[in-house]
N, C-alpha and C positions, 0 to 999 in steps of 0.2 A: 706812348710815353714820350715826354718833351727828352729833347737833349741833355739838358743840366738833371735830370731825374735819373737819367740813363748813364749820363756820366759819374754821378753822385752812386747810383749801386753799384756799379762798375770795380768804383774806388772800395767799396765796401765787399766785395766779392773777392779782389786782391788782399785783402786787408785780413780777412776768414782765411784764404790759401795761406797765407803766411803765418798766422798766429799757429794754426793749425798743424802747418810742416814744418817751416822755416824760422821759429820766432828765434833761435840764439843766433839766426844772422841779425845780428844786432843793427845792422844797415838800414835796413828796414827795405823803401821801396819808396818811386815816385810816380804815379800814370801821368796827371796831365799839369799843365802848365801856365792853364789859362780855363777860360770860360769855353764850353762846349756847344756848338750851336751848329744845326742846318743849313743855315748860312753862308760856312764857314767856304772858302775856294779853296782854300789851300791846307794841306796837312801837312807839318812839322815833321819826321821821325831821325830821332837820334838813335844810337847805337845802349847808350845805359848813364842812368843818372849818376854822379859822382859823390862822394860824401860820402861818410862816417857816419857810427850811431849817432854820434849829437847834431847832425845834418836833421838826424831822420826823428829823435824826440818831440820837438814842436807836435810834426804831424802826428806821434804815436799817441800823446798823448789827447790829442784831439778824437784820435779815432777811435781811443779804448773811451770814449765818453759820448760814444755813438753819433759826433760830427764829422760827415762824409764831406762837407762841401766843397767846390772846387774854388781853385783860388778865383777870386772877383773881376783882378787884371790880369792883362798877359806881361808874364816874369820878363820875358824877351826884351818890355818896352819899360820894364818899372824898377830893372836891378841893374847891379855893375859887374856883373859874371863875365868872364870873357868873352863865353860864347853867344854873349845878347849882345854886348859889344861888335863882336864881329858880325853875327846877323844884322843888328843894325847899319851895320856897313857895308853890307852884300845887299841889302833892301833900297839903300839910296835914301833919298829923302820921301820914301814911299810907306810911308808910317801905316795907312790903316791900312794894306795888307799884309804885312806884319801883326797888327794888334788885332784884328780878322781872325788869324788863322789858328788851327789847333796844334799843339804839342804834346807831342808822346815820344815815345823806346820802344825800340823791340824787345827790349828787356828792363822790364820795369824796377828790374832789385838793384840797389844803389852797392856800389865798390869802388874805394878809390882812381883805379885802373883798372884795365884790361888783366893783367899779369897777377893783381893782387886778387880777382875774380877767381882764376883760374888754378894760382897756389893755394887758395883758401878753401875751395870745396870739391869733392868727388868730382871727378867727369859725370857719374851718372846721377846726382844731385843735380849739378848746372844743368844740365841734359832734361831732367823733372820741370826745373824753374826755366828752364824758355822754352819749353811746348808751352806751359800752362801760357804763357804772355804772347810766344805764336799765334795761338789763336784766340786770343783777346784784343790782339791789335789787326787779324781779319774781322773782329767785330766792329772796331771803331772804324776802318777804315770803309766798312760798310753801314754806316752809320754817320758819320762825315757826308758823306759820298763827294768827295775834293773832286776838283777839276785841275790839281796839280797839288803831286807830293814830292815834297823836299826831303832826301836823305841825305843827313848830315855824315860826312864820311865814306868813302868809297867801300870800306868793308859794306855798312850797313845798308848800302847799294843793292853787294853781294843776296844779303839776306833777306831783303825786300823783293829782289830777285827769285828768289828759290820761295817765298812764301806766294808770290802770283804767276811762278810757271813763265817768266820774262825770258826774251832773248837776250844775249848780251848787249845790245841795247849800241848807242852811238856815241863811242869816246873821244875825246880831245884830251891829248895827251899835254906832260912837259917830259919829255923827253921820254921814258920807257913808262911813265906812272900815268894812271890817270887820272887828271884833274879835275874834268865834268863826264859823266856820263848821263846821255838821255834816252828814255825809253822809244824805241818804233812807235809804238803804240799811244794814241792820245787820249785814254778814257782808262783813267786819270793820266795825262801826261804825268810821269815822272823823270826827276834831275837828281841824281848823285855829285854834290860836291865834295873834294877832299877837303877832310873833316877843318873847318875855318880855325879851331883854337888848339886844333892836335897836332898841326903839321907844321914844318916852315916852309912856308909860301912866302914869295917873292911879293913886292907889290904888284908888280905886273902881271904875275899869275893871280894872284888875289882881284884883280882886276880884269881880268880873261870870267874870272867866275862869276864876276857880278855882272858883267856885259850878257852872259851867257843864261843867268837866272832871270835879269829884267826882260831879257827877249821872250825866253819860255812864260812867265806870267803874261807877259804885252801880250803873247799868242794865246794864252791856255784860258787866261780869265778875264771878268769882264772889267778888273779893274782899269784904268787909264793910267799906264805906270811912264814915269818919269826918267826918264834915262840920263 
């Protein structure tokens, strides 16, 4: 089964889980972000899509009309979201490995925040809704097969962490916090940045991170990246 087929029932399998359990979280849900492909070096993972039910209607109502498709471009290089902004600004003038790579969550159900996730449902609801997305993002990631994952946010670091059995891996701190973390391990080299539109960062630390990300791609893939 090609990528965009795997990716397309993928979306369609979230979509059954949710109608199914989940449907008065009105939020709904986001897997990917872009186009799905073999190709791909690089994997995206964020921590959880943000948005409201009207975030999530467009898609709903495409999906209750049995269009699974994934989006054409990658959102990173085609919107004005903060955080495609900042990515954009962490990549440098290094465009097609950015519009390359793939985009996903470790938790695919959309909440405004972190806080409003966590006020709004059971622990052992949330608890239901990120096993199922656990291990649907070891399928994509085994599916990808990246030769560098990006986690967006040092939590989601954590959690990428505890889903591959990682050591705590090689931190650069600013001062007691960590600001990149990278995996020992090179297959898939992985980079934890603190999270580019959730934190405030300095420019100079914002600048420690993209130093630190164009190196890991210059080393990890085969692109020719731009410093």
């Amino acid at each position: 089964m090609n990528c965009d087929r795997w990716g397309r029932k993928l979306q369609q399998e979230v979509f059954r889980f949710w109608k199914e359990n989940h449907s008065d979280w009105e939020h709904g849900f986001k897997v990917f972000y872009g186009p799905v492909t073999t190709s791909a070096e690089i994997l995206i993972i964020g921590e959880q899509p943000g948005g409201k039910a009207a975030s999530f209607q467009p898609y709903r109502e495409r999906f209750e009309s049995g269009d699974f498709a994934l989006p054409e471009t990658h959102e990173y290089i085609s919107t004005d979201w903060r955080i495609a902004e900042e990515m954009r600004y962490l990549f440098g003038g290094n465009t097609s490995p950015l519009e390359e790579s793939v985009k996903t969550n470790v938790n695919f159900f959309r909440a405004p925040d972190r806080d409003y996730w966590k006020a709004k449902l059971s622990k052992e609801r949330r608890e239901e809704m990120e096993r199922f997305c656990s291990s649907r993002v070891m399928d994509i990631i085994d599916k990808v097969e990246p030769s560098v994952i990006i986690a967006e946010g040092i939590g989601t670091w954590d959690k990428i962490k505890r889903l591959l059995n990682l050591t705590n891996g090689q931190p650069i701190k600013r001062g007691r916090e960590r600001l990149v973390v990278r995996s020992e391990s090179s297959s898939p080299k992985i980079i934890g940045l603190m999270h580019p539109s959730g934190a405030r960062i300095s420019s100079s630390d914002k600048d420690r991170m993209k130093t630190h990300l164009l190196d890991t791609l210059a080393e990890h893939t085969s692109y020719t990246i731009i410093q």
